[in-house]
N, C-alpha and C positions, 0 to 999 in steps of 0.2 A: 205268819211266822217266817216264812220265806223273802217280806223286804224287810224283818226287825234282824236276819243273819245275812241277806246281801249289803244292809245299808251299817253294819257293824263290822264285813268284811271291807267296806270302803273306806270305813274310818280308820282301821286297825292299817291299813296301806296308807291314805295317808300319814298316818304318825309315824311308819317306818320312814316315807317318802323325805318327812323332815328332819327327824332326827338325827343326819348326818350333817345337816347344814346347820344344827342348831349347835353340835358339839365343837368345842372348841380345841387347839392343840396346842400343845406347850412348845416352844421354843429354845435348843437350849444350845451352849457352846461349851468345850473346854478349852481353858489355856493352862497353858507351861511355863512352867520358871526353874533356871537352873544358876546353882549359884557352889559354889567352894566356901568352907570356912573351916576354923579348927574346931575339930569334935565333930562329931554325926550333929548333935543340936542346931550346934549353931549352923552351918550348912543349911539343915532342914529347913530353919527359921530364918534363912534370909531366900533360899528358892520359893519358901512358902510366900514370901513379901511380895516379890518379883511376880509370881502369879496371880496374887492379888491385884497388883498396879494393872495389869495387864487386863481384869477382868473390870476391874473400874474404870477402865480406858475405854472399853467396851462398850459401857454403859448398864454393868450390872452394878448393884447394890451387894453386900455383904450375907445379906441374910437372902438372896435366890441365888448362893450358894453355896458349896461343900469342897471339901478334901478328899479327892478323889484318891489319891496314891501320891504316898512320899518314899522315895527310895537313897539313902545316901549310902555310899561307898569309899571304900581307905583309898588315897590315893599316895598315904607315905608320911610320914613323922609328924603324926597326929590330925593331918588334914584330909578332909574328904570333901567329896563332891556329890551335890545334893542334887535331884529332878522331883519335881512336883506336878502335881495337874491337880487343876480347880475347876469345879462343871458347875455352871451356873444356867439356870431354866427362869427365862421368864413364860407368864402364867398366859 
């Protein structure tokens, strides 16, 4: 009974032992894009561009990522200014 719980406590060590080295971690980056246009939209929708290009430039693809915060602001007779961030994780 004593080598089937010493040799089950050797095992249970090594599988914590590897388990660190076996898991693996995600990667991730955000960018920014700021841009002016008339209306909050359009604004939004050309800083949203600009962070895109930026994250394809990168070397990310579309779909490892997201829309992190769109914020547009008046800046005066119908035009604003837009900041974006896009965070993309590869796997």
């Amino acid at each position: 009974m004593r080598k089937w719980i010493a040799g089950a406590g050797l095992l249970a060590a090594g599988l914590i032992a590897v388990a660190p080295a076996a898991s693996a971690s995600a990667t991730g980056q955000t960018f920014y894009g700021s841009s002016a246009g008339f209306g909050s939209a359009q604004a939004i929708g050309y800083a949203t561009g600009a962070a895109w290009r930026k994250a394809e430039a990168g070397g990310y693809t579309r779909n490892q990522c997201y829309v992190g915060s769109a914020l547009a602001y008046p800046t005066g007779n119908g035009w604003y200014q837009a900041d974006v961030s896009v965070t993309c994780v590869k796997p």
